[in-house]
C-alpha positions, 0 to 999 in steps of 0.5 A: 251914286247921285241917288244913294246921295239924294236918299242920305239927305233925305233921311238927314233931313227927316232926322233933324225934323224928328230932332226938333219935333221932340224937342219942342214936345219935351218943352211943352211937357216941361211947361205942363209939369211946372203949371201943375206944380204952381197949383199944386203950391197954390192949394198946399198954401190954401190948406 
């Protein structure tokens, strides 16, 4: 029982990590999205 109760928080724990490592990955790409939206303004207001 001990051991099925070590591997249940080991697999919580790799979960929330995965959580977060999305997360921070949905920012970054969020981030990329609205600096090619700011060119995109830039050089429409350029023409």
């Amino acid at each position: 029982m001990r051991i099925m109760s070590i591997i249940v928080l080991a697999l919580s724990s790799f979960t929330l990590a995965a959580c977060e490592t999305v997360q921070g990955a949905g920012q970054d790409i969020s981030n990329a999205g609205d600096a090619i939206t700011a060119e995109s303004q830039e050089v429409q207001n350029d023409l």
